[in-house]
Steps between C-alpha positions, in 0.01 A plus 500: 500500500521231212290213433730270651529695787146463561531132426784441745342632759138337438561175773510795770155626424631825444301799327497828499214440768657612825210493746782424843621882410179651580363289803865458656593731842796661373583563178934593469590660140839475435680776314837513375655858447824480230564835575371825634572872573712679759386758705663710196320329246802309338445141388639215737465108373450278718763197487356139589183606535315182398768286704397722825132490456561081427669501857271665660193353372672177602559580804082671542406194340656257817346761715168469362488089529695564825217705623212218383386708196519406201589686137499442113747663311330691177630717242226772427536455091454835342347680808844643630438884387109471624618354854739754460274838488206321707800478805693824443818388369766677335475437116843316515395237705431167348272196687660157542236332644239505769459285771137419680516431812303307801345197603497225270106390356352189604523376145865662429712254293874522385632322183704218531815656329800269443821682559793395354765230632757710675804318308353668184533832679805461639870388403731436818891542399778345752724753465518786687617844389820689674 
């Protein structure tokens, strides 16, 4: 990543230190597959893949606060093809992120991150479409 990249993200104390990763219960990697083989060995792509893994890690990550746990979303930078080998998976298989997961320290602490207004998100028309 760029400088300012590094700079942006300096308020959120965040390094390439990632000690929660390593002391957490469960650790979930994420991959994403854009396509794979048939059982005759022809090519099939995978449509929406990244909108289906968004959904469902969504949906894991209400489950996960649901449940009392707690997780940090973290993109393994340059690590993908080691995870890769050290878990077994198929060469076109790409991580998105991995999620630790468990019981939140004693001295855990979340960034106060402003979100934006929802009008500048938004537009609301007063017609409505036949």
């Amino acid at each position: 990543m760029g400088e300012k990249w590094v700079n942006d993200i300096k308020p959120w104390g965040n390094t390439f230190k990632k000690p929660y990763l390593s002391k957490c219960s469960t650790l979930i990697a994420v991959f994403k597959q854009v396509y794979s083989y048939d059982e005759k060995g022809e090519k099939r792509t995978h449509y929406y893949n990244e909108i289906s893994i968004s959904i469902a890690v969504g949906l894991m990550l209400a489950a996960i606060q649901n449940a009392g746990l707690v997780t940090c979303t973290t993109t393994p930078l340059n690590a993908g093809p080691r995870l890769r080998k050290l878990l077994g998976r198929q060469s076109y298989e790409k991580i998105l992120l991995l999620l630790p997961v468990g019981y939140a320290a004693d001295n855990a602490t979340v960034p106060d991150l402003q979100r934006k207004p929802l009008q500048d998100i938004m537009e609301l028309h007063d017609h409505v479409v036949k």
